[in-house]
N, C-alpha and C positions, 0 to 999 in steps of 0.2 A: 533229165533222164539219169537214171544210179544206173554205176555198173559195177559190177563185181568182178574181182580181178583173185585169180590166185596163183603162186607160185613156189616152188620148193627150192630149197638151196639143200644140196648132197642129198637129193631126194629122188634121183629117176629111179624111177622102177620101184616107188614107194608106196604105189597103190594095190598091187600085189601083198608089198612084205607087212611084215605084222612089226609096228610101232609102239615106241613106249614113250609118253608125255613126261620129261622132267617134273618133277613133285620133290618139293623139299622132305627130307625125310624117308623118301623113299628108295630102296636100292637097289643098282644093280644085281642079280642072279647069276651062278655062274648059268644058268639054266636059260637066261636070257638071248645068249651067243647060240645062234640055232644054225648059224649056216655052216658045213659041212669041210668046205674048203678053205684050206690057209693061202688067201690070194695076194702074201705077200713077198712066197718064197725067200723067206731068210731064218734060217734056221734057227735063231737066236731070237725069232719074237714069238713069245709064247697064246698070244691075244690080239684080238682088233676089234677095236669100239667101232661103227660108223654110226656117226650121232653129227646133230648142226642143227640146224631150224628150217622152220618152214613159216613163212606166211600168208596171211589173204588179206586183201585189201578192198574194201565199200567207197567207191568216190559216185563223185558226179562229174557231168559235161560241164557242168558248173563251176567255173573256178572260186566262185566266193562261197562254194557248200563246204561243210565239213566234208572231212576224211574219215574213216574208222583203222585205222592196221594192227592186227592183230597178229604175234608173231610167238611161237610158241619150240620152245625145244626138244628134239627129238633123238630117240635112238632107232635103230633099224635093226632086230633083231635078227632078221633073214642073210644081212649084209657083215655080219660080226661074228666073228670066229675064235674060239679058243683049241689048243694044241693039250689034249687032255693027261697028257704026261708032262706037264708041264704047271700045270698052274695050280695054287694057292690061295688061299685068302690074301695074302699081299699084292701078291699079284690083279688079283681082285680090286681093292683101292686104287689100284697104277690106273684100270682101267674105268672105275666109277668115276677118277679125277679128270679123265677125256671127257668125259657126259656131262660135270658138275663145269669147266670147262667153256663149252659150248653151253649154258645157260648164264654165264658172268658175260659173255660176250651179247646171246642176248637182251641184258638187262644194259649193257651199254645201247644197244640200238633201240631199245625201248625208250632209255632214256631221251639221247637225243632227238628222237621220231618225236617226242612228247616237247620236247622243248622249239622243235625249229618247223614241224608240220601240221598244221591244224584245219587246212581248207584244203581243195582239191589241184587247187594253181600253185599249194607249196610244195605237195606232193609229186605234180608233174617237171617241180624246177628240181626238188633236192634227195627224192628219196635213191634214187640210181646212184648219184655221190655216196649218199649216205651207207648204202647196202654195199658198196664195191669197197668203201673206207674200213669197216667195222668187219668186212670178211677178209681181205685182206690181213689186217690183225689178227682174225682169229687163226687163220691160217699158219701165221709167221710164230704165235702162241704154241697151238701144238706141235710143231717142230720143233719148238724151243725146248719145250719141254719134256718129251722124249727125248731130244737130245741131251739137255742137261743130266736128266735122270739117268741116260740109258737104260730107256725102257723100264723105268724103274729100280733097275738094280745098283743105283746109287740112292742107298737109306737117306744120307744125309741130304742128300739135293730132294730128294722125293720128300721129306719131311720140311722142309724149308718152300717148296711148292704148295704141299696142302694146306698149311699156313697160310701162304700166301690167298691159295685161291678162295678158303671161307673166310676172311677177312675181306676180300674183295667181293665175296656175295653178299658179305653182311653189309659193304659197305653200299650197296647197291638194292638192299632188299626193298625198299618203296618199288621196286621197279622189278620185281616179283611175277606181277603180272598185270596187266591194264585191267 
């Protein structure tokens, strides 16, 4: 018997809002940030990405069947907000670099899914480890990095990040997408 399993991470209330698929190439809008309210009360953040992944998983009862997981990066345009006296094209990359972000850490759990899950009994032993590991990270990531940057308005750390983060998509790009 298959069953199909699916699930969202930073995703309630994502069936409603209107979503955007990470695409290399493709970029954030400030047009993109459609929700209304700045739900972070701090007068000092001009922006708010809500972006992360989602995905769905094909198994079987069967432990010895293959697995399918599919896991794909998302923004929530309903869920992200910009302060319109406030923001800039720099501003702008502060927050394409949350989205870009949230698809490096994808291609980490791509990766690893591809190397340690391949039947439906690896699945049921490792992907919960896996998901709670890799989000964990990404979590402790964007803190990081807002904080280093503050919010961006440290050039130099903001530039030493972007660096960083398309170096590490390139380093990662086989794992792009399954």
């Amino acid at each position: 018997m298959r069953l199909i399993f699916f699930s969202f991470f930073l995703a309630v209330n994502m069936i409603s809002g209107q979503e955007i698929i990470w695409q290399e190439g493709q970029k954030l809008t400030w047009d993109n940030f459609k929700s209304p309210v700045n739900r972070r009360n701090n007068p000092d953040i001009a922006a708010y990405t809500h972006c992360g992944w989602e995905y769905s998983i094909v198994k079987s009862t069967n432990p010895d069947s293959p697995v399918q997981i599919e896991i794909r990066t998302i923004f929530n345009e309903d869920k992200s907000w910009k302060d319109v006296r406030k923001i800039n094209d720099y501003i702008l990359l502060h927050e394409q670099k949350h989205f870009d972000i949230a698809e490096l850490f994808v291609r980490k759990m791509r990766k690893i899914v591809a190397e340690k899950i391949k039947k439906s009994s690896d699945y049921n032993r490792l992907f919960t480890v896996i998901y709670k590991k890799i989000s964990d990270e990404y979590k402790n990531f964007q803190t990081a990095y807002d904080r280093d940057t503050r919010h961006g308005m440290n050039k130099e750390k903001q530039a030493e990040y972007n660096i960083f983060i398309a170096e590490e998509l390139d380093h990662l790009k086989s794992y792009k997408s399954l």
